[in-house]
N, CA, C and O atoms as CSV, one atom per row, in Angstrom:
chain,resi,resn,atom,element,x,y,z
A,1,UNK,N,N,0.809,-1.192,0.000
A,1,UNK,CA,C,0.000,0.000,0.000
A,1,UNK,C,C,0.857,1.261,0.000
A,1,UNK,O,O,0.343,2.243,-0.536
A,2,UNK,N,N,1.998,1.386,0.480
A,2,UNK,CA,C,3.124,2.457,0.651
A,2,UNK,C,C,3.165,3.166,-1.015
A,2,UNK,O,O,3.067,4.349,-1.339
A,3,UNK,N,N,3.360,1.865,-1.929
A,3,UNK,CA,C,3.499,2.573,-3.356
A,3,UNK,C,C,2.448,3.440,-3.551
A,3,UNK,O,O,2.694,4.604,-3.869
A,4,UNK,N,N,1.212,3.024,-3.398
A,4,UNK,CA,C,0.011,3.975,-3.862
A,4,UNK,C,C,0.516,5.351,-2.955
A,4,UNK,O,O,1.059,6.338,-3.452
A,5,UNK,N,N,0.213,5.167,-1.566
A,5,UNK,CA,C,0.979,6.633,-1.009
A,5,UNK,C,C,2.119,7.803,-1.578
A,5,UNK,O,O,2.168,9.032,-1.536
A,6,UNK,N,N,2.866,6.888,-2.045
A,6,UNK,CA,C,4.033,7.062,-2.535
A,6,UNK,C,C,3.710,7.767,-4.127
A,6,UNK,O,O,4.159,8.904,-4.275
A,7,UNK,N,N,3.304,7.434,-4.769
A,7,UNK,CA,C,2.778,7.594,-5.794
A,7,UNK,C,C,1.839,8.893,-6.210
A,7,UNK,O,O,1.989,9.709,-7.120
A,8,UNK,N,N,0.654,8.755,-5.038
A,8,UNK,CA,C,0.010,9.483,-4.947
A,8,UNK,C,C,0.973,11.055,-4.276
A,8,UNK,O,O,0.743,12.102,-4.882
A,9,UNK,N,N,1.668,11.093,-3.448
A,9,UNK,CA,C,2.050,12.075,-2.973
A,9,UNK,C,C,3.193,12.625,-4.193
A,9,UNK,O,O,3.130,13.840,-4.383
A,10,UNK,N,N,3.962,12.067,-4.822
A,10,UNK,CA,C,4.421,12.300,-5.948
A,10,UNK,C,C,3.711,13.412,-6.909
A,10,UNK,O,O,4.182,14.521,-7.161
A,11,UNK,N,N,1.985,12.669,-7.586
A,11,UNK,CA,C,1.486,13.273,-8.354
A,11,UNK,C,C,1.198,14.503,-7.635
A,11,UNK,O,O,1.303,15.542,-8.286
A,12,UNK,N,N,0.900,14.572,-6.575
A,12,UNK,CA,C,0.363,16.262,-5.840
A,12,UNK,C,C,1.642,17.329,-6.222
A,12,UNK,O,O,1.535,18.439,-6.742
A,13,UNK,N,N,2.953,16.587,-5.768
A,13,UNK,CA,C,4.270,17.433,-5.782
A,13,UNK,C,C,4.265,17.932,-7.345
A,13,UNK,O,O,4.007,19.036,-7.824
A,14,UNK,N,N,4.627,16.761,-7.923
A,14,UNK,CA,C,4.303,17.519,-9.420
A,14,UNK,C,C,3.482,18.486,-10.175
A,14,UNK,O,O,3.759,19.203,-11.137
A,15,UNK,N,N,2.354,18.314,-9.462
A,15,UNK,CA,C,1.057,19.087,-10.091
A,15,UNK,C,C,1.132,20.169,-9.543
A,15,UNK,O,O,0.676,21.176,-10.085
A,16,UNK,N,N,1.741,20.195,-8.312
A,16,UNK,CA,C,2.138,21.669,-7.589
A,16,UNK,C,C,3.077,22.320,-8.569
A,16,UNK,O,O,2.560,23.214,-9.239
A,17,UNK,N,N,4.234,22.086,-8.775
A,17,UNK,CA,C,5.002,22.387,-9.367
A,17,UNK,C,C,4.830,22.951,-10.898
A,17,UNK,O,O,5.440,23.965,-11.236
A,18,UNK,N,N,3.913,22.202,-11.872
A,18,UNK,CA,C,2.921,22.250,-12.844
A,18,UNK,C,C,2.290,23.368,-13.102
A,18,UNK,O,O,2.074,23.874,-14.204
A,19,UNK,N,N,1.832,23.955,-11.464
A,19,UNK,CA,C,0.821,24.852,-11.279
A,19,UNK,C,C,1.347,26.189,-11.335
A,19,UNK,O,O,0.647,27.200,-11.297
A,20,UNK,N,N,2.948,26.159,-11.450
A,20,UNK,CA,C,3.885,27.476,-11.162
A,20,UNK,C,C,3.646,28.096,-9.263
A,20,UNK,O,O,3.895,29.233,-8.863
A,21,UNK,N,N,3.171,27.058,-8.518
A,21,UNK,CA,C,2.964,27.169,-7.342
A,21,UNK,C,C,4.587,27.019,-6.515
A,21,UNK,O,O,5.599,26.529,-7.016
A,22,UNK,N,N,4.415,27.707,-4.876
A,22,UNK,CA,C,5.228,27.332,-4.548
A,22,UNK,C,C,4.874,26.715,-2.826
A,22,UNK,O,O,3.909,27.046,-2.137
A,23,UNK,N,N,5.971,25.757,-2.454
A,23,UNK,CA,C,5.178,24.558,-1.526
A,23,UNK,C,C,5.815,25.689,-0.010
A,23,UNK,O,O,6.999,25.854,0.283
A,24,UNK,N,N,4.872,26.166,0.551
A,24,UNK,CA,C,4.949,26.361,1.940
A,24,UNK,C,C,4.189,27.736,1.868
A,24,UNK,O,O,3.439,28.210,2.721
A,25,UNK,N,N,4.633,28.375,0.402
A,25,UNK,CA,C,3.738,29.415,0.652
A,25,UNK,C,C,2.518,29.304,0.214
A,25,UNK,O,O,1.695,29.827,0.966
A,26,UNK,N,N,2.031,28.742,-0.867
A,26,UNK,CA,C,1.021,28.796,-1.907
A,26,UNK,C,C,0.298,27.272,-1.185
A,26,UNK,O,O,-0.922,27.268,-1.021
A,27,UNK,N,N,0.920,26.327,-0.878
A,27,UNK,CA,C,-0.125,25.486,-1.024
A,27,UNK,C,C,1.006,23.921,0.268
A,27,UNK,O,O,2.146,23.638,-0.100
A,28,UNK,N,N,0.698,23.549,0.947
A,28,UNK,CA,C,1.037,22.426,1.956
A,28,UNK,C,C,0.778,20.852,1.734
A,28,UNK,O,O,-0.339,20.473,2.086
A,29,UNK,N,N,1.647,19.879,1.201
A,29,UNK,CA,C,1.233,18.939,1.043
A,29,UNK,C,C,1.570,17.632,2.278
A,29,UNK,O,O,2.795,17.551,2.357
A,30,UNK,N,N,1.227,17.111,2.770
A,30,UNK,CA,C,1.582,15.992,3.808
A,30,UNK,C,C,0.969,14.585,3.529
A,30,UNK,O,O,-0.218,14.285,3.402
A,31,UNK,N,N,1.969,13.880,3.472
A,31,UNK,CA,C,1.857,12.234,3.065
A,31,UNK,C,C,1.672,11.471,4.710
A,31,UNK,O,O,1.984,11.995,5.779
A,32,UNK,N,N,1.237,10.476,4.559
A,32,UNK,CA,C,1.381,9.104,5.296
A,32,UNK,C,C,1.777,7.944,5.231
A,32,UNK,O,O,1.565,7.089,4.372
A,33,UNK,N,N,2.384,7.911,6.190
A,33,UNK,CA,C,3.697,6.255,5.937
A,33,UNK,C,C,4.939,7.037,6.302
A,33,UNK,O,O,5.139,6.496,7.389
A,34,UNK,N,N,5.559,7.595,6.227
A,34,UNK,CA,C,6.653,8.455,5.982
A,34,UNK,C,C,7.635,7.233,5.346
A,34,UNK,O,O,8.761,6.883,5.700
A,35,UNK,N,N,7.001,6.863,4.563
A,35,UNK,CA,C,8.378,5.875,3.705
A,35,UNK,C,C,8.610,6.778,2.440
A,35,UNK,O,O,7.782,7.574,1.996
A,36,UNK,N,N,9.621,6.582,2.026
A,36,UNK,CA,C,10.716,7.147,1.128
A,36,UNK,C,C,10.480,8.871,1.258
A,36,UNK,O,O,11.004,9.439,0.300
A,37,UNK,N,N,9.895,9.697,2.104
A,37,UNK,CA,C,9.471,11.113,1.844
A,37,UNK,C,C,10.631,11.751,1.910
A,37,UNK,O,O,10.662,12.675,1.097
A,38,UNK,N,N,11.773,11.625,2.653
A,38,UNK,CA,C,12.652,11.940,2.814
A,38,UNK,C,C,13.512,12.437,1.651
A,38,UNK,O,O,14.088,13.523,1.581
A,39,UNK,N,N,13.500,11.692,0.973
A,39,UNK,CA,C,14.352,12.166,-0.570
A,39,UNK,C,C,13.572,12.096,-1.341
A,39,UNK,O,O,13.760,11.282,-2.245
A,40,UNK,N,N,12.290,12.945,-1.344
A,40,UNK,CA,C,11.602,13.051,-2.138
A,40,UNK,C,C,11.719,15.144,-2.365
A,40,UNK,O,O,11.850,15.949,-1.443
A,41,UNK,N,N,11.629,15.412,-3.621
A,41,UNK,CA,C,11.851,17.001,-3.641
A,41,UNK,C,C,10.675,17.800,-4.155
A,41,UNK,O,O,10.283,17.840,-5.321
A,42,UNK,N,N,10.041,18.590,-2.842
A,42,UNK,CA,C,10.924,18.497,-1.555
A,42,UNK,C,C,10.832,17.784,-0.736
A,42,UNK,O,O,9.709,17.311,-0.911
A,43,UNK,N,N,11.348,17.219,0.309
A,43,UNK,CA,C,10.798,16.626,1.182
A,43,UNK,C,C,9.911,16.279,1.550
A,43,UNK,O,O,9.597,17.247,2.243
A,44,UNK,N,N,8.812,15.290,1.718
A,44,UNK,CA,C,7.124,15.366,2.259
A,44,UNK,C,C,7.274,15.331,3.555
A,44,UNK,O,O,7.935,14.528,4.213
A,45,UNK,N,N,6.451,16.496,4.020
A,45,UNK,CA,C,5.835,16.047,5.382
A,45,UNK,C,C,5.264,14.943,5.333
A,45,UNK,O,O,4.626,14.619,4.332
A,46,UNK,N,N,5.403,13.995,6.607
A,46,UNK,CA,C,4.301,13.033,7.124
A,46,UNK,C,C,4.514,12.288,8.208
A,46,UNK,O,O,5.450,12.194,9.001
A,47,UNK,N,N,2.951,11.520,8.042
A,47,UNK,CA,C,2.999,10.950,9.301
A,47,UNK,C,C,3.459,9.714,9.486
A,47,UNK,O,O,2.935,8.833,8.805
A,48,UNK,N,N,4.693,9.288,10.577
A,48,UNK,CA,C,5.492,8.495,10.662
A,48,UNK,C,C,4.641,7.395,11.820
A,48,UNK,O,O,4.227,7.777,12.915
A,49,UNK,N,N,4.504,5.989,11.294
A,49,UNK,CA,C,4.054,4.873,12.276
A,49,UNK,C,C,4.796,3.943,12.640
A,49,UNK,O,O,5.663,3.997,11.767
A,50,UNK,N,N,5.116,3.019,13.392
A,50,UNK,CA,C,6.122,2.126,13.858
A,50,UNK,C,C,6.118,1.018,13.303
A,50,UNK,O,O,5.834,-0.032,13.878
A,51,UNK,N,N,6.418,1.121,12.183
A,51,UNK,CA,C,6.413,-0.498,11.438
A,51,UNK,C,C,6.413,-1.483,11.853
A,51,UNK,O,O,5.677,-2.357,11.394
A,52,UNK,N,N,7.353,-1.724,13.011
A,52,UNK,CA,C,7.516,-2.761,13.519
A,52,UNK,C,C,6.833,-3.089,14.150
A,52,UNK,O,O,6.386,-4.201,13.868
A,53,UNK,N,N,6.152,-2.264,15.670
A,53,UNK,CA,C,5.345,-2.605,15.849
A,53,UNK,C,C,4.141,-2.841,15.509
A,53,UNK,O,O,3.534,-3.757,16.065
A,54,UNK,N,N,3.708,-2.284,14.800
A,54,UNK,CA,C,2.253,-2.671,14.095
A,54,UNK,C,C,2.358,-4.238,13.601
A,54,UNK,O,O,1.474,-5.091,13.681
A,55,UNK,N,N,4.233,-4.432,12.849
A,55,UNK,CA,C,3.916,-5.613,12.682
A,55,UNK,C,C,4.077,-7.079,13.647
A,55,UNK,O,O,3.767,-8.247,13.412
A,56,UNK,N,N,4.724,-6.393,14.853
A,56,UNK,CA,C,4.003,-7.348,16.257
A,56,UNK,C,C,2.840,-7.610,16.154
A,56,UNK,O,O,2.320,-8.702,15.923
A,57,UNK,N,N,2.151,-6.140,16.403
A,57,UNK,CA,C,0.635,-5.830,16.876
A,57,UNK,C,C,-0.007,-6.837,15.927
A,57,UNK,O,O,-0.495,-7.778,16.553
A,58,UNK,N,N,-0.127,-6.910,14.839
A,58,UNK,CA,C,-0.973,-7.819,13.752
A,58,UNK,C,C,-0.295,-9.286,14.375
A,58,UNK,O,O,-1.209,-9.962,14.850
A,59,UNK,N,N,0.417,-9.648,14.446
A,59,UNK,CA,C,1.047,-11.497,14.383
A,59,UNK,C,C,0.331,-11.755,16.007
A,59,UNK,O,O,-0.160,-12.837,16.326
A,60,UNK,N,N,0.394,-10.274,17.141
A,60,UNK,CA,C,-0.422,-11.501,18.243
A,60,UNK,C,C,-1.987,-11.092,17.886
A,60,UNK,O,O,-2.833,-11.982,17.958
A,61,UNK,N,N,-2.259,-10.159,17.618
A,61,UNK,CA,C,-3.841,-10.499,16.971
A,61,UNK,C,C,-4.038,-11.780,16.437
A,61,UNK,O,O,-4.896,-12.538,16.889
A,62,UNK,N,N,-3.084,-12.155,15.232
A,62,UNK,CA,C,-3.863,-13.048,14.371
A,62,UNK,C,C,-3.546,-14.694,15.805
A,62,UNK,O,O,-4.230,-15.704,15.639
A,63,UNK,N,N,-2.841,-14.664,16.627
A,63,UNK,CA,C,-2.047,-15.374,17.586
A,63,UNK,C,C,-3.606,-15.408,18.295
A,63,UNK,O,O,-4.413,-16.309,18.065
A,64,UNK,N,N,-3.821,-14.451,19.043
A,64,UNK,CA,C,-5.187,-14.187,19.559
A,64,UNK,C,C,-6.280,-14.935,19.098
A,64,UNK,O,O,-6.976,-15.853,19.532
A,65,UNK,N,N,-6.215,-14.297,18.146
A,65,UNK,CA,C,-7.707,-14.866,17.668
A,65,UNK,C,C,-7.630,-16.594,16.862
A,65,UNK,O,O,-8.653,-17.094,16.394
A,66,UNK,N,N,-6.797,-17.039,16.836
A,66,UNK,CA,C,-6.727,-18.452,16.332
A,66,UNK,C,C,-7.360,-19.117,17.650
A,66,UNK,O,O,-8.369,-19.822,17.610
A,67,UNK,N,N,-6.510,-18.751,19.053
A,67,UNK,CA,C,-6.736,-19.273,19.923
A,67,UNK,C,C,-8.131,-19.123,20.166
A,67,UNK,O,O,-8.749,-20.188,20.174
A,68,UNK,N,N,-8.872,-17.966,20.391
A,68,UNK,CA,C,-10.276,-17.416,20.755
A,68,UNK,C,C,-11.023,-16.527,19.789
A,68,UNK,O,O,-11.331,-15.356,20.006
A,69,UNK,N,N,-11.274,-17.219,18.705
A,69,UNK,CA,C,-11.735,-16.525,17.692
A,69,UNK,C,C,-13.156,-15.453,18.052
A,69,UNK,O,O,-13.637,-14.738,17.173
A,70,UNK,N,N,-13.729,-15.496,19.547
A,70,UNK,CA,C,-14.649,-14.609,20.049
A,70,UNK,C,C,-13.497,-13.416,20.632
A,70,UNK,O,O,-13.891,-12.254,20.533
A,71,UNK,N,N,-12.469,-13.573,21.073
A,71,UNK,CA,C,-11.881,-12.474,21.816
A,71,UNK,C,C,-11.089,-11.436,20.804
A,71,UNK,O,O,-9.953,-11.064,21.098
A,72,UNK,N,N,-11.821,-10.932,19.453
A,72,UNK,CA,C,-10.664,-10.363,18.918
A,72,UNK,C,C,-10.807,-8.921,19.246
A,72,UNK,O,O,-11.861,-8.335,18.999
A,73,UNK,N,N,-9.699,-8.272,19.842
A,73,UNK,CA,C,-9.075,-7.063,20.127
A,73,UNK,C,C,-8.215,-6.252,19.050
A,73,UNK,O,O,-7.504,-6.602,18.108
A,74,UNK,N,N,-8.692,-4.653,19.751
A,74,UNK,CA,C,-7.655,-3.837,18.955
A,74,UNK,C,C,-6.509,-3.928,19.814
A,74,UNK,O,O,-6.327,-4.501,20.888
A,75,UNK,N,N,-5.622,-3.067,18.913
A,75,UNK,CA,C,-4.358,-2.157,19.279
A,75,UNK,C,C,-3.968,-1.314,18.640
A,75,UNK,O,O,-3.906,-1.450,17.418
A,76,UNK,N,N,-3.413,0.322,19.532
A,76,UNK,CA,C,-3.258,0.837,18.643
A,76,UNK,C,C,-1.470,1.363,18.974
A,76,UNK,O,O,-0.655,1.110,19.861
A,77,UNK,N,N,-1.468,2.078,17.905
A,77,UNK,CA,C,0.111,2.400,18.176
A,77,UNK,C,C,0.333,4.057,17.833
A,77,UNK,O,O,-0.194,4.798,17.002
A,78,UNK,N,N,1.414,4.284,18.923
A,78,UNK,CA,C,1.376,5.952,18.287
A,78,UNK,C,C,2.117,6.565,17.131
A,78,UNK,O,O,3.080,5.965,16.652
A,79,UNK,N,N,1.647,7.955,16.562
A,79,UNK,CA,C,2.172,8.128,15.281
A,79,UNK,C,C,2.542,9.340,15.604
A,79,UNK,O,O,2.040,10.017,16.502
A,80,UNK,N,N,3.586,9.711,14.760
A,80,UNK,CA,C,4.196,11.372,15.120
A,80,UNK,C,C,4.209,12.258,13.593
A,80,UNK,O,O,4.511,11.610,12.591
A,81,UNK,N,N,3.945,13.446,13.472
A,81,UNK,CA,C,3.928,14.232,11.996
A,81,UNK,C,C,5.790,14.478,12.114
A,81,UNK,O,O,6.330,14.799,13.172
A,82,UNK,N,N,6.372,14.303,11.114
A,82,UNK,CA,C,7.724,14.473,10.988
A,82,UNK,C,C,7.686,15.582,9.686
A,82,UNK,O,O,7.443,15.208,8.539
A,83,UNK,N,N,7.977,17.070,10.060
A,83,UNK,CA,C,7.975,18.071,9.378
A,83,UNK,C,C,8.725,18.315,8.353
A,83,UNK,O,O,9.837,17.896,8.673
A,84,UNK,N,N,8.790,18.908,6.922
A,84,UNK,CA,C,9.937,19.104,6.096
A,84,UNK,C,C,9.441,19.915,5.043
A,84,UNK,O,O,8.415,20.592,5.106
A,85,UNK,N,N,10.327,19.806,3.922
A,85,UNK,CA,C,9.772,21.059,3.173
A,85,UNK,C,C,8.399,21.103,2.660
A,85,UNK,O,O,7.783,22.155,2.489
A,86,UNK,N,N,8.036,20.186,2.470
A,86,UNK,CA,C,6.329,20.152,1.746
A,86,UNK,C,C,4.940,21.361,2.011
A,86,UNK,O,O,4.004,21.791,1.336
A,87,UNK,N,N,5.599,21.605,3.698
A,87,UNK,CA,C,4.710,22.366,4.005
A,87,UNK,C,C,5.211,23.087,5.027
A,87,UNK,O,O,6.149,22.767,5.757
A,88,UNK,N,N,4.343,24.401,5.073
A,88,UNK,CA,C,4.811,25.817,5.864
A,88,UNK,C,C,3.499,26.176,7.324
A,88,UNK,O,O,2.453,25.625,7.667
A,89,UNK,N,N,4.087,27.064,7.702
A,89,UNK,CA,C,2.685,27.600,8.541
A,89,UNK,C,C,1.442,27.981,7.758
A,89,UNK,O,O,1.460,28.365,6.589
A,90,UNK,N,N,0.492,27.855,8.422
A,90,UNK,CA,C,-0.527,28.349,7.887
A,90,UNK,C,C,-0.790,30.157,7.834
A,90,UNK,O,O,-0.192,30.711,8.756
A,91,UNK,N,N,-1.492,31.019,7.014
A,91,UNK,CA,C,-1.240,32.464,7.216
A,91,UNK,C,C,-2.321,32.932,7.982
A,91,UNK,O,O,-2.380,34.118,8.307
């Protein structure tokens, strides 16, 4: 699913760019996943999740619920916005 993100946040950057726009003043873009945003130009803001754990979190769910297929539970995990050029203050 990262590619579609990935992808998708791409076409916005471009179309910004397209637009003779410029990113912090004119217009703020922010992705989710924060995979590859980093060297992306410019930079995407986004929101960063714990891969890893989530991919704990899913293996004792599915662990869970084999055992007690009535007891299935969430979990959630925290996420942080990791700032960069994509986007500016608001005016």
């Amino acid at each position: 699913m990262w590619v579609v993100h990935l992808m998708l946040a791409l076409a916005a950057l471009y179309a910004v760019v397209i637009a003779g726009m410029y990113f912090a003043q004119n217009v703020s873009i922010i992705g989710y996943d924060d995979t590859m945003a980093e060297i992306l130009t410019p930079p995407l803001t986004s929101v960063a999740q714990p891969i890893a754990e989530l991919g704990r979190n899913a293996v004792t769910l599915a662990l869970e619920a084999i055992a007690d297929l009535s007891a299935l539970a969430r979990k959630t995990v925290s996420t942080r916005l990791v700032v960069r050029g994509s986007t500016g203050r608001p005016r």
